[in-house]
C-alpha positions in Angstrom: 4.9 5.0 10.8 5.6 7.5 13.2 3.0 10.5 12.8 -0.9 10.6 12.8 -2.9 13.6 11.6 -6.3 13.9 13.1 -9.0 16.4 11.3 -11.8 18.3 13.0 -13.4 19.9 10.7 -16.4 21.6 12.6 -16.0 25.9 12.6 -18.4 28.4 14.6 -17.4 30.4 11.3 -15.8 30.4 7.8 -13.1 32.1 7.1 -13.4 33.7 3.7 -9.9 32.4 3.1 -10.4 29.0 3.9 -10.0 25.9 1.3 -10.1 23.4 3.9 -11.8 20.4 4.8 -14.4 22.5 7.0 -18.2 22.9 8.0 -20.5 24.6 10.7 -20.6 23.1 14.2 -23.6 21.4 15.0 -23.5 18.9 18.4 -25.7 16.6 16.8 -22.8 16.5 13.7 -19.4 16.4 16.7 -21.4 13.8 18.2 -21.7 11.7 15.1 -18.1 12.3 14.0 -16.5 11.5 17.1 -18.2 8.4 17.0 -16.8 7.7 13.4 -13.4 8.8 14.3 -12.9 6.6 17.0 -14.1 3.7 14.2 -11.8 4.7 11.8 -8.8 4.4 13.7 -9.7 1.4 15.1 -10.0 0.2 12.0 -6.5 1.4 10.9 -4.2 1.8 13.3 -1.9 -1.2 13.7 -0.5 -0.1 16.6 2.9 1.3 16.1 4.6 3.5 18.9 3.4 7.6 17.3 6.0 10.4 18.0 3.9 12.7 16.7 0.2 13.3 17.1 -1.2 16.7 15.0 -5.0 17.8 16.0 -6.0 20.2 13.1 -9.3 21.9 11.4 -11.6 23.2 11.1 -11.1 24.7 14.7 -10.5 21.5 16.9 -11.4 24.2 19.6 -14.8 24.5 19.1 -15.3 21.5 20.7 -17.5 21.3 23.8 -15.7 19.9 26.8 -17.5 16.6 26.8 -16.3 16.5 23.0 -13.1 17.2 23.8 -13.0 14.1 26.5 -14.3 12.1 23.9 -11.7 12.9 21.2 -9.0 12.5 24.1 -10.5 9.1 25.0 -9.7 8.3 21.2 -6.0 9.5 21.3 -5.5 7.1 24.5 -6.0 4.0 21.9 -2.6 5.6 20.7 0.9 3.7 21.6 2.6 7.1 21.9 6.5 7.2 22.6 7.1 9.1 26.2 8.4 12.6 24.6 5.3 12.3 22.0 4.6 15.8 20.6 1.2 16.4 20.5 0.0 19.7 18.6 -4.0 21.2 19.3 -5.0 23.7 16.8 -6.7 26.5 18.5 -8.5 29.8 17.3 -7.7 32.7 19.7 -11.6 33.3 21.0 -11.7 29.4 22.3 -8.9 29.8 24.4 -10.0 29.7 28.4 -9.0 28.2 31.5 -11.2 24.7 31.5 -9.8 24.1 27.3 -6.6 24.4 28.4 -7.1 22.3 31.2 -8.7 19.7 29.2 -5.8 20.1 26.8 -3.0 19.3 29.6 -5.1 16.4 30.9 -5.3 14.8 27.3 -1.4 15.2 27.1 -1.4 18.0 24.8 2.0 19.8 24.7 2.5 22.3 21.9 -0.5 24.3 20.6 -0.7 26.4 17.5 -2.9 29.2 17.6 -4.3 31.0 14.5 -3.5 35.1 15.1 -3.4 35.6 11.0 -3.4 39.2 12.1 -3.7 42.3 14.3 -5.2 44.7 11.9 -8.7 45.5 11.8 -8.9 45.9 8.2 -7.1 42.8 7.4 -9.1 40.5 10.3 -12.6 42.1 8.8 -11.1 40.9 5.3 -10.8 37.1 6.6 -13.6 37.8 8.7 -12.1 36.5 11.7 -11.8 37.8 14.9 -8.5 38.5 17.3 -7.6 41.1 19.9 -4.1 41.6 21.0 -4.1 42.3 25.0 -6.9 39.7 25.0 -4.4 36.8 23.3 -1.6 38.1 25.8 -3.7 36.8 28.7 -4.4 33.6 26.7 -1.1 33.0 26.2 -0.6 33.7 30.0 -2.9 31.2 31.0 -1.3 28.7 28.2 2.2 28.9 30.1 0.6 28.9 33.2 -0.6 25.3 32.3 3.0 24.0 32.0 2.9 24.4 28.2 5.5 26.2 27.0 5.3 25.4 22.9 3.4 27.7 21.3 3.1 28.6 17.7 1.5 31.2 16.0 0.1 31.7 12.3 1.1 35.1 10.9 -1.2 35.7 7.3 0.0 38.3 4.8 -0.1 39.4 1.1 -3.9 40.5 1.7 -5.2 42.9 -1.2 -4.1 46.3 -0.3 -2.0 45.3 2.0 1.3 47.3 2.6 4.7 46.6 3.9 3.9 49.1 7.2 0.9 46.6 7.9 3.2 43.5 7.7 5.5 45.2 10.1 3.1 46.2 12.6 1.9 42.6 13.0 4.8 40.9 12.8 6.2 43.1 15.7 2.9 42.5 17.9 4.0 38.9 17.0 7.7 39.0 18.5 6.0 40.9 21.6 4.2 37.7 22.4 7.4 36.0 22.3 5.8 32.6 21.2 8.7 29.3 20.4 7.4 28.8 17.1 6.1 31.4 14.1 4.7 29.9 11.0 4.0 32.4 7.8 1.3 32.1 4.9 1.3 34.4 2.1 -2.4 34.5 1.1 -3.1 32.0 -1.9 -6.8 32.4 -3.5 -8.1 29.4 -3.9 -11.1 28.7 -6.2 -13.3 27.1 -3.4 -13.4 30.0 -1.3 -15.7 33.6 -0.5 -13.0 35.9 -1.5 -12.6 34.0 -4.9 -16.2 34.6 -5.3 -16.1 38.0 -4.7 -13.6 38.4 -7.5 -10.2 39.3 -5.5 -6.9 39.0 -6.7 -3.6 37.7 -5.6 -1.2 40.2 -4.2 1.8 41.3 -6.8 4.5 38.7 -7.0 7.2 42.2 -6.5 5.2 43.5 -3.4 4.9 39.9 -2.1 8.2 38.9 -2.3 9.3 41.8 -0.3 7.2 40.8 2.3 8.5 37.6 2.7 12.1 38.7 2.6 11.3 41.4 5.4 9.7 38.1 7.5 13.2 36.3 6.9 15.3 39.3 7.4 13.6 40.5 10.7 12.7 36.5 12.6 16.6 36.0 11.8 17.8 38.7 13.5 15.1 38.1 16.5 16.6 34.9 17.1 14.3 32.4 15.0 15.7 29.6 12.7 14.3 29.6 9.6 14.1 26.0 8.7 11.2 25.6 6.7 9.7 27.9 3.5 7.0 29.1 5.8 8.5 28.4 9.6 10.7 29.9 11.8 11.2 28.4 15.4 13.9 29.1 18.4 16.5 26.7 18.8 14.5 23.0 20.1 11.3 24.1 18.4 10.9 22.5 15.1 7.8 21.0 14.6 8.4 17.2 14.8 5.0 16.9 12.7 5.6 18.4 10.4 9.3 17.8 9.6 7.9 14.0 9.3 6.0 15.4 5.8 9.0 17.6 4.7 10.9 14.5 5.1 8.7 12.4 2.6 7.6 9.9 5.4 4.7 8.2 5.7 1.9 9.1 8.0 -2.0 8.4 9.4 -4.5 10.9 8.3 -8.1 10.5 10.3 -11.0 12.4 10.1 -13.3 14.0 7.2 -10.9 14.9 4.2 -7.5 13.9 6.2 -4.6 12.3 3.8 -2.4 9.9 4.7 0.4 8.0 3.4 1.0 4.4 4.2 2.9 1.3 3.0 3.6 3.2 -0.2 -0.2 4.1 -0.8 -1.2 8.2 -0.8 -5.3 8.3 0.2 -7.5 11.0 0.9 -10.5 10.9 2.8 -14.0 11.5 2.0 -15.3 14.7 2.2 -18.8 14.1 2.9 -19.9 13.6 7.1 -22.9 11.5 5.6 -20.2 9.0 4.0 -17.9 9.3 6.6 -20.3 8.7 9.5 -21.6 5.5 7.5 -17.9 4.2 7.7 -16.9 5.0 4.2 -13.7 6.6 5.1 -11.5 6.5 1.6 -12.1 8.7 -0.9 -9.3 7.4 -3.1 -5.8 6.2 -2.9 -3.2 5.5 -4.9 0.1 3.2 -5.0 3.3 5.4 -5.9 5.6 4.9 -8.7 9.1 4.5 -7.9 9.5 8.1 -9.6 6.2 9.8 -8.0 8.0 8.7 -4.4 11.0 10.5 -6.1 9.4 13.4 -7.0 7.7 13.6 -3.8 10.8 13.5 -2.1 12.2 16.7 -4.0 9.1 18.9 -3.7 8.6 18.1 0.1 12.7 18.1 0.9 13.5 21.6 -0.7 10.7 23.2 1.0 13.8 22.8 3.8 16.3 25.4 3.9 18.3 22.7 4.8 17.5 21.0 1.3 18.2 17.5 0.0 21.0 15.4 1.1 22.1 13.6 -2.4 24.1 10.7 -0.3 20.6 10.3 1.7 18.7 10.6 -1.8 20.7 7.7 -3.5 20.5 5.3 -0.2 17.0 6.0 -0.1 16.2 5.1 -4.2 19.5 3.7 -5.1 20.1 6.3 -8.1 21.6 9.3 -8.1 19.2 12.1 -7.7 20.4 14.2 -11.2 20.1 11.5 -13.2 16.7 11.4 -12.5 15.6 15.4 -11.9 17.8 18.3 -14.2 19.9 19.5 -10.7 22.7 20.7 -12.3 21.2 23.4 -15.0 19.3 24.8 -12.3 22.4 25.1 -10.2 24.7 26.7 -13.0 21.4 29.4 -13.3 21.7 30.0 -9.5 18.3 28.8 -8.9 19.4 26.0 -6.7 23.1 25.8 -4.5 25.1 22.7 -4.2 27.0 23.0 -0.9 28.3 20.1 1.2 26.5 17.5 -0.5 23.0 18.8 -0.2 21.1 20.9 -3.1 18.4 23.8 -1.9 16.7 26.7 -3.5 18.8 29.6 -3.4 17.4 31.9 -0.9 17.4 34.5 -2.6 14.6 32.3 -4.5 12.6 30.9 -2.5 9.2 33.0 -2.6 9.2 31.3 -6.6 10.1 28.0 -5.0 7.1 26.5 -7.2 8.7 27.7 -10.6 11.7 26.2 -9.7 9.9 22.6 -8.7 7.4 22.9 -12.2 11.9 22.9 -13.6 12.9 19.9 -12.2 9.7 18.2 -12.7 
């Protein structure tokens, strides 16, 4: 176990996008939940040495700086490794001298900051809120700090939306030079204000050549696309999250976090009330030799790298297309075979999920 996820769920407001885990910020509720938090993983953690620690939301940054010392003081029960990567999830409006301070004190040294956009239209869509020369300072002051890993989440495929749009972002984007770029093409989920409202998912056609403009144009700017939705200069992968592409097993803390451990997938509860009474699990569940197989090939080709099949069979000890139907889909060109690995052709990749419902 070398990676823990910690959830903060608390938001000064909803994102009409947002499926996650989330709820308004209330003192009286951080206060509470903090409290549980540090519980629950003194409870659960047995003390391994973490490489990766991941703080996410919710907006981790509307924290108040007592809160913010508090959840620190709750990362220092951690046996972190002395290169640990440490992520903070930040919304641009939060982002000020004294966080950032409290960030670098707590050992924080890669944030990831959620931009979605530049465009009025699209911003007043997600109703969030972001300003361009104002997140040039904040970025400023972030580097100023002696942190110098910064990612940035670029949103697209919003109704309406055109190619021009996608552009103009992505190029404010690249202007802000950040290490890391991560890419969501917007997915409506049911749970969510825009579902409500009766919106629709962008055109497969129209988004598909959005996402091969973001491949075509971060490649030629110097960014290695290693990931179906991330792109990173050379010595910026996330560690984090490589640790779920590569199938292996992780702490989740914190209202609605999953987890993976000795074999068992859980989820949280949802509900503070539960939570803050110390009922943490929601359910798990003990994998199949198969369902760890399958998780295997849905989180590994998300990879542009792929699947190694020597690494598959020492893993399971059974050759990967026995088990999954590899080779039709690599005579149809939806997957490539190439020195010993199988990945989505790229050419493919924006109906990586068709290919996966294939196999599976």
């Amino acid at each position: 176990m070398e990676s823990i996820y910690i959830h903060v769920p608390f938001c000064k407001n909803i994102c009409s996008y947002c499926d996650f885990c989330k709820m308004f910020y209330t003192a009286k509720d951080a206060e509470r939940y903090l409290e549980s938090l540090r519980n629950e993983v003194e409870e659960y953690y047995l003390n391994e040495e973490i490489k990766t620690i991941y703080i996410g939301g919710g907006t981790p940054s509307v924290l108040n700086p007592n809160e913010l010392n508090k959840l620190f003081e709750i990362i220092k029960l951690i046996n972190k490794t002395s290169d640990c990567e440490i992520t903070f999830e930040c919304n641009p409006e939060d982002i000020n001298d004294l966080l950032i301070n409290i960030l670098k004190v707590g050992g924080v040294n890669r944030i990831s900051i959620g931009v979605q956009s530049f465009n009025q239209e699209k911003l007043a869509f997600m109703e969030r809120k972001n300003n361009y020369e104002d997140l040039k300072k904040k970025i400023e002051i972030i580097r100023n700090k002696g942190i110098n890993n910064i990612n940035l989440d670029l949103m697209y495929g919003i109704p309406n939306e055109g190619l021009e749009t996608l552009k103009k972002d992505l190029k404010m984007i690249l202007k802000l030079n950040p290490e890391h770029i991560s890419t969501y093409s917007l997915i409506i989920e049911d749970s969510t204000k825009i579902k409500i409202k009766g919106e629709k998912n962008i055109a497969e056609d129209k988004e598909a050549e959005m996402y091969r403009y973001i491949c075509k144009k971060l490649k030629a700017k110097g960014y290695n696309y290693y990931e179906v939705s991330n792109f990173a200069k050379d010595g910026y992968f996330s560690k984090h999250n490589l640790n779920y592409w590569n199938n292996e097993e992780y702490y989740g803390f914190g209202l609605g976090a999953a987890g993976y451990m000795n074999g068992f997938r859980y989820e949280n509860t949802k509900n503070i009330d539960a939570y803050c009474q110390g009922n943490y699990r929601l359910n798990e569940a003990l994998l199949s030799k198969q369902e760890t197989m399958e998780y295997e090939l849905m989180l590994g080709l998300r990879k542009t790298e792929g699947i190694s099949l020597q690494e598959f069979f020492d893993k399971f000890e059974v050759n990967i297309q026995e088990v999954f139907p590899v080779e039709p889909l690599v005579k149809n060109k939806d997957l490539i075979y190439k020195n010993g690995r199988i990945f989505i052709n790229p050419d493919k990749i924006y109906i990586m999920n068709e290919i996966l419902l294939k196999l599976i």
